[in-house]
N, C-alpha and C positions, 0 to 999 in steps of 0.2 A: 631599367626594370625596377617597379616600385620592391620594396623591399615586405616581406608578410607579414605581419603585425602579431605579435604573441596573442594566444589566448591565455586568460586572465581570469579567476572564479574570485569573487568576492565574495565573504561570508564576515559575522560579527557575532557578539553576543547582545548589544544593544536592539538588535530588532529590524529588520529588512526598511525602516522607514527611518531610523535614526540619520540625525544630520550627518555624522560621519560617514557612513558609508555612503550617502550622497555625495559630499565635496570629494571625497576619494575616486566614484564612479566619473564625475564629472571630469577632473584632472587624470582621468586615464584614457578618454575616452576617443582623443586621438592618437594615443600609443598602443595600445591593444584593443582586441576582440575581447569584450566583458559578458560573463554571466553572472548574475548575483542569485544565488542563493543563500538563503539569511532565515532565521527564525524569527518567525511572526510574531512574536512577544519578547519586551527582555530578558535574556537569561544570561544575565552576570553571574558568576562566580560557578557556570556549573561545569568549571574545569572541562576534562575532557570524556565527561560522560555520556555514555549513552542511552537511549531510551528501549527497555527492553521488553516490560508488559506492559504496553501497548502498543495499537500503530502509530505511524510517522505519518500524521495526514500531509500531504504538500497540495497547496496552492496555485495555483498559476498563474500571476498579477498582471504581466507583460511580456511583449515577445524576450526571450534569454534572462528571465527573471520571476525568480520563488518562492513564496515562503512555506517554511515549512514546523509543522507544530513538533518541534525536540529541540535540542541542544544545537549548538555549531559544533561540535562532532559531528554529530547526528547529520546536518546539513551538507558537509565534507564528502560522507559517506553516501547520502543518496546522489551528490552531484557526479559524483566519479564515478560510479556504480551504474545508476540508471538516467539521468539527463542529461548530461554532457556525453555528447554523440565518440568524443576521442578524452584524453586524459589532457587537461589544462595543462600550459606550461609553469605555471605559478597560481599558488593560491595565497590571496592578501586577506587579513583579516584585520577589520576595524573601520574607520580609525575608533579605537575606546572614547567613549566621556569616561575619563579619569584613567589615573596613572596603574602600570602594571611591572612594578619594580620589586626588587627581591624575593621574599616568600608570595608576593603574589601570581609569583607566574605559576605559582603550584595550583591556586583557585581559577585564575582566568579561564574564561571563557574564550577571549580574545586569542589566547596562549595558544589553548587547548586545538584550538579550531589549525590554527595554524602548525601544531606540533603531529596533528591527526594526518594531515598533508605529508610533513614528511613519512611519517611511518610506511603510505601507499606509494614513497619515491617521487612525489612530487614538491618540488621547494615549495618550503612555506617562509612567509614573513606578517607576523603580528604589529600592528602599529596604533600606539596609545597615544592623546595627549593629556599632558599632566593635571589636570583642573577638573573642578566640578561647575563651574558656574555653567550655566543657562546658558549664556550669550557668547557662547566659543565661537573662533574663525578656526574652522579646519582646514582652512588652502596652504597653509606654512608646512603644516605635517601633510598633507595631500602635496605636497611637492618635493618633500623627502621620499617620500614614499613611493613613486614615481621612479627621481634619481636612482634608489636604491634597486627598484625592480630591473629600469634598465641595467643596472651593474650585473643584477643575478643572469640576466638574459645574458648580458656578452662574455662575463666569467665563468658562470657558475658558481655552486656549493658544493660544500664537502658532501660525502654520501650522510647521511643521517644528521645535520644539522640546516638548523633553521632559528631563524632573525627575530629577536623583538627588541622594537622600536619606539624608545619613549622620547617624546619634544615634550618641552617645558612649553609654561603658558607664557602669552606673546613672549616666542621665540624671535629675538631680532636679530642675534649676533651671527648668528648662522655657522655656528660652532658646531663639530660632531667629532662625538668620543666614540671608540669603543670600548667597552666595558665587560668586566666580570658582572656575574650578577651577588647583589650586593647578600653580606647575611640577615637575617631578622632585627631587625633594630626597633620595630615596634610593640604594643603589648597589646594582645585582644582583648577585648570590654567584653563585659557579657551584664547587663541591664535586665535583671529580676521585675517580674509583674506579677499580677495577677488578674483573670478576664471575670466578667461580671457572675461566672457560675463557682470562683473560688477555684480555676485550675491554673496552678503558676506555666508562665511561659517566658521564653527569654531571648531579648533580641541581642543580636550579636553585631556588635563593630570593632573596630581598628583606633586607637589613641593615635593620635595625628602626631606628625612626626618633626621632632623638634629640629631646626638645621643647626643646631649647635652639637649634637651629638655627634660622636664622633663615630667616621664613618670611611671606608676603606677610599684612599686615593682614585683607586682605580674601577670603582664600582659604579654601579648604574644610578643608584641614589647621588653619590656625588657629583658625579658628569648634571644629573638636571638641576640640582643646587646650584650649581656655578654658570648655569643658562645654556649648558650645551646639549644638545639631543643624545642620548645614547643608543647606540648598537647593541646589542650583548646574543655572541651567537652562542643558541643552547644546542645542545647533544640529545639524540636520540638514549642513548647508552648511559644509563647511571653507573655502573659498576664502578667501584674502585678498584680499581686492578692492585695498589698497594697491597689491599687485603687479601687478598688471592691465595698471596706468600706469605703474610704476615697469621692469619689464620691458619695454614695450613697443617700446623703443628695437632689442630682439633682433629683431624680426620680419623687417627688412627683412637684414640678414646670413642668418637662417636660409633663406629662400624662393628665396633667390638660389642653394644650393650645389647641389654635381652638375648 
């Protein structure tokens, strides 16, 4: 008896036509049942937002395939909700052009999309690879990524965590860490202008990140430094539970005032 094939929603923040989500759809495409829904433009960096005044036009490009004009939150949300007939068993996002390590899995897009999955209980896994050039091969991270899904399929996740997945550029050694995610080690730019009617504006980037900096053994920055892919599972739950107790001492001043 053939065995069922998971269903699978792919989503990104580069754009339902980016290369990545192609080599990704491509190398799933005899392990699961795939729907892509994806946003019809790129939308890097808009975390896990959503779009609230206005509508969410969607598309419909191909039979089990969408684009849709919002976020990959946004996309998450109508695939679960209204197009996918049952609730996918995994949702993957990416693969990213370019890396989502430390403070950026707070901006990702990539992240976002896949942390939105868990929050509805369904596993998510983000998968980046580390470069910006033009001329990527995304089949090395499209077969991680893969690997990894089938792991989620026959093990499972915890309840509220979910995977991002960064491969270095030509990944050869076929090395994978798992990782803490690293802290801030870089410094935002912000590049002051002026537009030709005399109103300042400012574009924002990232100081590229020097490898000599020194940087937690066991973090996700280091693991693709040393050519390994990293893991790094994040949690639904920020709280620090330390504080809980350690604050608690505040309660009885606060309850008391006015």
């Amino acid at each position: 008896m053939t065995a069922k094939k998971p269903n699978v929603l792919l989503t990104n923040d580069d754009g339902h036509q980016a290369a990545g989500i192609r080599a990704l759809a491509e190398e799933l495409q005899d392990f699961a049942d795939i729907n892509i829904v994806a946003p019809s433009s790129e939308r890097s960096g808009a975390a896990q937002s959503l779009t609230l005044r206005q509508p969410i036009v969607c598309h419909r490009i191909a039979e089990n395939e969408w684009a849709i004009d919002g976020t990959p939150a946004d996309c998450v949300i109508v695939a679960l909700h209204s197009l996918l007939p049952t609730l996918p068993d995994l949702v993957i996002s990416g693969i990213n052009h370019g890396a989502n390590l430390g403070e950026n899995v707070y901006y990702s897009g990539t992240v976002g999309a896949a942390r939105e999955a868990a929050i509805h209980h369904v596993p998510g896994l983000a998968v980046s690879l580390c470069s910006k050039r033009v001329d990527l091969n995304f089949a090395p991270a499209a077969r991680l990524a893969r690997q990894t899904a089938q792991k989620i399929m026959s093990e499972k996740l915890p309840e509220q965590v979910f995977l991002n997945i960064n491969v270095p550029e030509n990944w050869q050694s076929g090395s994978v860490k798992l990782t803490r995610q690293s802290k801030k080690i870089t410094r935002t730019l912000l590049r002051q202008g002026e537009d030709p009617r005399g109103r300042p504006y400012f574009w924002l980037s990232e100081q590229k990140v020097d490898r000599d900096t020194e940087i937690d053994a066991d973090s996700d920055y280091a693991a693709v430094f040393a050519g390994a892919a990293s893991i790094t599972p994040l949690n639904l739950d920020p709280t620090h539970t330390e504080s809980l107790n350690h604050l608690s001492h505040w309660l009885a001043e606060l309850q008391n005032r006015g």
